[in-house]
C-alpha positions as CSV (number, residue, x, y, z in Angstrom):
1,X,-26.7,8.2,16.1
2,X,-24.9,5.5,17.7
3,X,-26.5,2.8,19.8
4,X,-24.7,-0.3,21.2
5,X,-20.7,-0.7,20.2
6,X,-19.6,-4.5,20.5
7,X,-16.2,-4.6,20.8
8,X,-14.1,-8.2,20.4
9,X,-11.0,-9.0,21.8
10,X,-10.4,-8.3,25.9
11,X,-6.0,-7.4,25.9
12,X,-4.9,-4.2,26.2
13,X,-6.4,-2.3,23.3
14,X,-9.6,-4.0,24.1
15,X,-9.6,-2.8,27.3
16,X,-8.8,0.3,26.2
17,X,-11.4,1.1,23.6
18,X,-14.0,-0.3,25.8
19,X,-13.1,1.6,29.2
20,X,-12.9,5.0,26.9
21,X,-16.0,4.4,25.3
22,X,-18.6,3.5,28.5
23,X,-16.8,6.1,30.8
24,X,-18.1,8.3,27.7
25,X,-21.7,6.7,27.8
26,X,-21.5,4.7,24.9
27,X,-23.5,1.5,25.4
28,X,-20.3,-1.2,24.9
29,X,-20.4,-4.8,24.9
30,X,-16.7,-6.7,25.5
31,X,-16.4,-10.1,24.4
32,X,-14.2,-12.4,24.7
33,X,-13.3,-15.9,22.6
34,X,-14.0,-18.2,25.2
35,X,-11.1,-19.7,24.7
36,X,-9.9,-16.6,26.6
37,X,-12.5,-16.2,28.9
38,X,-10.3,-15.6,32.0
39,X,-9.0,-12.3,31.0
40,X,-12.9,-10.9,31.2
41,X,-13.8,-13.0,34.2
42,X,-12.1,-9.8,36.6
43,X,-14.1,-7.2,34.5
44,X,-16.9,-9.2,35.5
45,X,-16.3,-9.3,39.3
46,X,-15.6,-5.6,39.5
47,X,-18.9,-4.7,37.0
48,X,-16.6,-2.5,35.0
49,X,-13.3,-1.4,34.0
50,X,-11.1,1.5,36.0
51,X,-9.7,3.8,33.5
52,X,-6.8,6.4,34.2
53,X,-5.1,8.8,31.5
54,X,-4.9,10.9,29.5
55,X,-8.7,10.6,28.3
56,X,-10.7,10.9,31.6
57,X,-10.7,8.6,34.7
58,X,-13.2,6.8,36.6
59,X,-15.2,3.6,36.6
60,X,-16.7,2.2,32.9
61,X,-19.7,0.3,33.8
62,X,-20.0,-1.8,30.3
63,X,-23.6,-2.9,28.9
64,X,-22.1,-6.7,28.8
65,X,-19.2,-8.6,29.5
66,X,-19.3,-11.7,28.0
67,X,-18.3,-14.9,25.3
68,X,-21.5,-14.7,23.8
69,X,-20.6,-13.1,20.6
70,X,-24.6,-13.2,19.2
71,X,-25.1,-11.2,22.4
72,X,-22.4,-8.7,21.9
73,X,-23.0,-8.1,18.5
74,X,-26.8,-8.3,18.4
75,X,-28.2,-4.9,16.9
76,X,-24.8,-3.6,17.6
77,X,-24.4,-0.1,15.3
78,X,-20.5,-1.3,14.7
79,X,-18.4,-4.5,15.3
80,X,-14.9,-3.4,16.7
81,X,-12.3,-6.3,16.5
82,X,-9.6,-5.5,18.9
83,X,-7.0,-9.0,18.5
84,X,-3.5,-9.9,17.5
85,X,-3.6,-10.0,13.3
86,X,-2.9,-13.9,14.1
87,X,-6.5,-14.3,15.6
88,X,-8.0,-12.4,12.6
89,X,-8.8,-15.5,11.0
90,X,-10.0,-17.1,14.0
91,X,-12.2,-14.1,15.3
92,X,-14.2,-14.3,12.1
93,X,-15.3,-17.7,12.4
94,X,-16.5,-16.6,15.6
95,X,-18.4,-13.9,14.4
96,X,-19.8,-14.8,11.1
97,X,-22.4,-17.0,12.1
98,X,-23.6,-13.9,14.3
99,X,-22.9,-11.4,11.7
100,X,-25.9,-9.0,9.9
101,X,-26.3,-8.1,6.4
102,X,-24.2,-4.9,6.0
103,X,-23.1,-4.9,9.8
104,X,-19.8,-2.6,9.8
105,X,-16.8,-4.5,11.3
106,X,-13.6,-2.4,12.0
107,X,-10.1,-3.9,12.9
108,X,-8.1,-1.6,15.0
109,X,-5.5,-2.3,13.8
110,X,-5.4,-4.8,10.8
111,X,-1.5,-4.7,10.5
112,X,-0.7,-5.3,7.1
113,X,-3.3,-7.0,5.3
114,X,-5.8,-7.2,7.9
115,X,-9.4,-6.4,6.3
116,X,-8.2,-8.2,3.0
117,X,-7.4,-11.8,5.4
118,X,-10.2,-10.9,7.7
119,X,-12.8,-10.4,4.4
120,X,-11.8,-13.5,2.7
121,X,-12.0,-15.4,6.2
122,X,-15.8,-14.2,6.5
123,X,-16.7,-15.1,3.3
124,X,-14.9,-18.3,3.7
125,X,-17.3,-19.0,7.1
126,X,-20.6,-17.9,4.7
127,X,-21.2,-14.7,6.3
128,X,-23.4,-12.2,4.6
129,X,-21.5,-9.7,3.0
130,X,-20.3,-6.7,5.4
131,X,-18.0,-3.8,5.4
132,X,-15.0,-4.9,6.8
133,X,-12.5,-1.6,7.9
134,X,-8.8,-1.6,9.7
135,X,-7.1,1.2,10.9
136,X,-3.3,2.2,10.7
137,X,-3.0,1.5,13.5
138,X,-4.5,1.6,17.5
139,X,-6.1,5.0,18.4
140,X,-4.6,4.8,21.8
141,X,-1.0,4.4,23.3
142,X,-2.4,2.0,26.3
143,X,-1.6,-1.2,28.7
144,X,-3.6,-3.1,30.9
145,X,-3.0,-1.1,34.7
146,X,-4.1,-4.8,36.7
147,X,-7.0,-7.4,36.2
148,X,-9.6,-4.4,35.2
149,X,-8.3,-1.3,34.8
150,X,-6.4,0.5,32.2
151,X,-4.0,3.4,31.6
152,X,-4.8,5.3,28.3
153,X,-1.0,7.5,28.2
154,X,-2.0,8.9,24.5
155,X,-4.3,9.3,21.7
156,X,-3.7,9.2,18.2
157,X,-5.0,12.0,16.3
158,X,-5.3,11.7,12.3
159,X,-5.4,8.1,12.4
160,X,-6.0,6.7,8.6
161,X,-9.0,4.0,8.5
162,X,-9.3,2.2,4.9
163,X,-12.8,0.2,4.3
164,X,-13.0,-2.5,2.1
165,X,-15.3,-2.1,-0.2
166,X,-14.3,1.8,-1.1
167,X,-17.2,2.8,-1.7
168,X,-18.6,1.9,1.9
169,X,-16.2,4.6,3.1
170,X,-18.4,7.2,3.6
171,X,-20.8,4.8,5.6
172,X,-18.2,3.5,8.1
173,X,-17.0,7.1,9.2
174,X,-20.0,8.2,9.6
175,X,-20.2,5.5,12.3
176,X,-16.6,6.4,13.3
177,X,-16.2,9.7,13.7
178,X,-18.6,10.6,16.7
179,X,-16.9,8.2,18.7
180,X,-12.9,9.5,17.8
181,X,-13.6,12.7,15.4
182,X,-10.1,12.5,14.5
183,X,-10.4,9.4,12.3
184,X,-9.5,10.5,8.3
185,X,-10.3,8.0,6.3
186,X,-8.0,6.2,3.6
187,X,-8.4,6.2,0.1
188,X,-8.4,2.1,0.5
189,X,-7.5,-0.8,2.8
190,X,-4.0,-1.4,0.9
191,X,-2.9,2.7,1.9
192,X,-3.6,1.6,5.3
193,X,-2.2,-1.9,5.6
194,X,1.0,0.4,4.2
195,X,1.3,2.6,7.4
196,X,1.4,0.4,10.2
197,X,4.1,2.1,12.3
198,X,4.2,-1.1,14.2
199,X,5.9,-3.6,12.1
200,X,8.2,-0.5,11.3
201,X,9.0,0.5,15.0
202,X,9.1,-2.8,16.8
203,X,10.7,-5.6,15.6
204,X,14.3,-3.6,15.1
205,X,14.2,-2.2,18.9
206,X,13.4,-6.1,20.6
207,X,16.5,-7.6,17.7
208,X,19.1,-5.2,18.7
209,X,18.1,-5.4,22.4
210,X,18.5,-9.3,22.8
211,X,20.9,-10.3,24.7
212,X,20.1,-7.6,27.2
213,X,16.5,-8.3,27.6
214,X,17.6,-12.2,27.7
215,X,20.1,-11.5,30.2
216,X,18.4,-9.2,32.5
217,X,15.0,-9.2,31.2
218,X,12.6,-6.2,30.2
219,X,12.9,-3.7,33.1
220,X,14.0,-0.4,31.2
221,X,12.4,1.9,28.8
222,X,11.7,-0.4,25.4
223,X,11.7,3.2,23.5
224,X,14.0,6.0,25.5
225,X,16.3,3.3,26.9
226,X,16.2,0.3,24.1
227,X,16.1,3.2,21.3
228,X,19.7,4.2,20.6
229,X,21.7,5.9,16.9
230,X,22.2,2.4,15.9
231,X,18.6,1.1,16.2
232,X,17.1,4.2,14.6
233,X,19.5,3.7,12.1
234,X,18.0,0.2,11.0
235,X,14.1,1.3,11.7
236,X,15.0,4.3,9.6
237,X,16.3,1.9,6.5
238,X,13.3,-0.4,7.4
239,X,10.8,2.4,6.5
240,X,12.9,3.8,3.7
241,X,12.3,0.6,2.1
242,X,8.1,1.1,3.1
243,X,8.2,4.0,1.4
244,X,9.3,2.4,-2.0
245,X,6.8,0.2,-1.8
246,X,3.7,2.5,-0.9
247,X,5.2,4.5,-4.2
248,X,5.8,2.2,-6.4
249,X,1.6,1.8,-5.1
250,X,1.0,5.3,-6.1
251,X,-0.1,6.3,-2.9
252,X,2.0,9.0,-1.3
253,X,4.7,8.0,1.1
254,X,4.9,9.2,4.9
255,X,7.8,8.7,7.0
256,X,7.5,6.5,10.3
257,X,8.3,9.8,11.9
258,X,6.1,12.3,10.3
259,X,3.1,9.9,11.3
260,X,3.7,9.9,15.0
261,X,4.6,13.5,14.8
262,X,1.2,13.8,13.3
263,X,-0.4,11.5,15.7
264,X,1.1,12.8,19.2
265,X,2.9,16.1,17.9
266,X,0.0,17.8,20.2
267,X,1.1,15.4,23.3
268,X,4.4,15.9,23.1
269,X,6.1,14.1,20.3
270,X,8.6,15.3,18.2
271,X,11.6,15.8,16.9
272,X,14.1,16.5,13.5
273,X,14.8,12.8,13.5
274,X,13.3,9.3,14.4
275,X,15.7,8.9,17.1
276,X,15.4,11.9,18.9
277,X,11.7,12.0,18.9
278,X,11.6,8.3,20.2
279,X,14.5,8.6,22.3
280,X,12.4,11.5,24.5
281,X,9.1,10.5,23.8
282,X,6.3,11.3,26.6
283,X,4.0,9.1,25.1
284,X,6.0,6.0,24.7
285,X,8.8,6.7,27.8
286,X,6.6,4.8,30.4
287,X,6.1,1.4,28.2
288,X,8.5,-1.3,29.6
289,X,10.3,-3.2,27.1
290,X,9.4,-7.3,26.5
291,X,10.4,-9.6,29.3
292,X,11.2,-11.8,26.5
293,X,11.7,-12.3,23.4
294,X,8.8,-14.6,22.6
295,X,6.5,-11.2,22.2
296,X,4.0,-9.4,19.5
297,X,6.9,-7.4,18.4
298,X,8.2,-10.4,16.7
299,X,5.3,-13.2,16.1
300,X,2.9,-10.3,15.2
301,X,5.1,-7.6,14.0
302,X,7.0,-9.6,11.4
303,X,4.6,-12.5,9.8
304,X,1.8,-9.8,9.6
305,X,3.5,-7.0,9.2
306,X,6.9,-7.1,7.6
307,X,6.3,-10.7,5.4
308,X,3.5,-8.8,3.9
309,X,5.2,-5.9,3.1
310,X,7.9,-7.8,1.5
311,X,5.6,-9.6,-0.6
312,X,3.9,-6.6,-1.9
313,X,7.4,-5.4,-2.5
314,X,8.4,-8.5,-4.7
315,X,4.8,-8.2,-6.8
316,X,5.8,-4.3,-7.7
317,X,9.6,-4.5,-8.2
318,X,10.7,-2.8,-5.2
319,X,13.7,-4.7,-3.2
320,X,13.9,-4.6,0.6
321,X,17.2,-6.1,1.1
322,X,17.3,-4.6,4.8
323,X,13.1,-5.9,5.6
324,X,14.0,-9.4,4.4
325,X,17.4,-9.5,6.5
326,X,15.5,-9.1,9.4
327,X,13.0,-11.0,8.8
328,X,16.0,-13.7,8.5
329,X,17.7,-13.2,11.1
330,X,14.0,-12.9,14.0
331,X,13.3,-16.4,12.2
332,X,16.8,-17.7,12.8
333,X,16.4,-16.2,16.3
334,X,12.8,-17.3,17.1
335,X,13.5,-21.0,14.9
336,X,10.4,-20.1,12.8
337,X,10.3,-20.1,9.1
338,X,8.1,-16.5,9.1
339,X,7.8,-16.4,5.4
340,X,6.4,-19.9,5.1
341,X,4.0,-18.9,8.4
342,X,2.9,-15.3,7.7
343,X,0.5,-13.3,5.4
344,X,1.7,-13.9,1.9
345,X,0.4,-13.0,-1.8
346,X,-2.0,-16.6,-1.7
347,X,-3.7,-15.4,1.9
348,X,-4.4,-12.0,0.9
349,X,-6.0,-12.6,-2.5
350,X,-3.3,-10.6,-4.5
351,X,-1.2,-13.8,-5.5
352,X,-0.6,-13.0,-9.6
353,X,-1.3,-9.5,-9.3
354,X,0.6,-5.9,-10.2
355,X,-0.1,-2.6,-8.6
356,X,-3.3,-1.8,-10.0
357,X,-5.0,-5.0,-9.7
358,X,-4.2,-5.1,-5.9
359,X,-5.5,-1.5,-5.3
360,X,-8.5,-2.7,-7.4
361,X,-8.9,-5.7,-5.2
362,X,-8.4,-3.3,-2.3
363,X,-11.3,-0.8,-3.6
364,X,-13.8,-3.2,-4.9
365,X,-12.9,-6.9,-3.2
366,X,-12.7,-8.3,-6.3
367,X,-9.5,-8.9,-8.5
């Protein structure tokens, strides 16, 4: 049975997973750093969040809104931690001194690497030892629709969650699945950290579109306007190379597109190729592309995402000539050296380490 839900992190997705969960009954607790406070100070003022979509509407009246994380988390049955991958770090020094033995914590997402930085980063901050989980990816398509409301536009369905340690698998979805039932859990935190369609998806659709959203800024469609043959092209030879990796892995490849097929295919989504299933997508056509460049589909999407990937890539032989271009040229764009800034082998743990010993290290903790 679940009891209280604390959930960490007050953008979008935050908003999202809360407003679902209280207009379902769940007891929720939102917390924000409070370094951040202002985006929960609204939420606060109207005593809930207004939720619109595709999973219900109405009013979610939350149990607290707040930036005490001891009160959010206090008996809470499961510790959601809804940031950027570059707060990961940051959120668990916030949490571990609040943290109980054995508490579940689940990132959603981690982005590539998530629960392996997160769990070092606990440990690290002497918390007890606690089951730390990432999805693929977020459950919901969603953006914030004003101060503190919410439009949910689509749900993923099959969405991998990998739990590090392994064998607290069982454990964590048991937690999980009354809350989304459509949650499958992964064999380990590496298989997951391997499908992030985000760091796939993104970054190639905001480089190609440049000089238009620089020029004119972000007012068309970032995926049925922004999504053309060309850019397919490149996200396609992005994931090709994602593929190699998660083989060369042993864990069996997906396409980009067969995992949103599988995720929205009831909503909608689909198509023979990437770029037609983008390029008409229901789910995706109402999201507005960046206003600028300086967005998460670049200093999220490529030091914790791609550089990752890459790095992984380099350990097992596998070369991602196309990846590591891009990564080049966003750095050259943005002026940021995102190899020298992002996840690499040393952050993750896996630094010296071959395929097995990183899916060890994924299963276990331990190298």
């Amino acid at each position: 049975m679940i009891g209280s839900v604390a959930i960490l992190g007050a953008g979008h997705s935050g908003f999202g997973l809360a407003g679902d969960l209280a207009l379902r009954g769940i007891d929720v607790r939102l917390c924000e750093h409070p370094d951040f406070a202002a985006a929960i100070e609204p939420v606060q003022r109207r005593g809930g969040i207004a939720v619109r979509g595709i999973t219900g509407e109405g009013l979610a009246v939350l149990g607290a809104v707040t930036t005490d994380a001891a009160l959010a988390i206090d008996g809470a049955s499961i510790v959601f931690v809804v940031v950027p991958a570059y707060a990961h770090e940051a959120m668990a020094a916030f949490l571990a001194p609040h943290l109980q033995a054995d508490q579940p914590v689940v990132l959603m997402p981690g982005n590539a690497g998530g629960a392996l930085a997160f769990h070092r980063a606990l440990l690290e901050c002497g918390a007890p030892s606690v089951p730390v989980a990432e999805a693929a990816s977020f459950v919901f398509a969603c953006k914030k629709d004003g101060p503190a409301a919410v439009w949910i536009r689509g749900i993923k369905r099959g969405l991998a969650v990998g739990v590090l340690p392994a064998d607290a698998t069982n454990r964590v979805m048991s937690l999980l699945t009354p809350l989304y039932p459509d949650l499958v859990a992964a064999g380990d935190v590496l298989e997951t950290s391997l499908s992030n369609a985000n760091h796939v998806a993104h970054p190639p659709a905001l480089l190609l579109n440049i000089a238009r959203i620089e020029a004119r800024g972000g007012d068309y469609s970032f995926f049925h306007e922004g999504m053309t043959p060309s850019v397919a092209r490149l996200t396609d030879a992005i994931d090709a190379e994602r593929m190699a990796v998660v083989a060369a892995l042993g864990y069996q490849p997906e396409s980009t597109l067969a995992q949103l097929v599988r995720f929205y295919g009831d909503q909608g989504f689909g198509g023979s190729t990437y770029y037609e299933a983008v390029h008409r997508t229901p789910v995706h056509g109402a999201a507005r592309a960046p206003t600028t460049v300086d967005h998460r589909y670049f200093t999220e999407d490529v030091p914790y995402g791609l550089v990752p990937v890459t790095e992984i890539a380099g350990a097992v032989g596998v070369a991602m000539p196309v990846t590591r271009g891009v990564i080049s040229v966003v750095g050259a764009v943005m002026g940021i050296d995102y190899r020298a800034t992002g996840r690499t082998l040393d952050r993750l743990g896996l630094a010296g380490l071959r395929a097995e010993g990183m899916r060890r290290l994924a299963r276990t903790g331990r190298a």
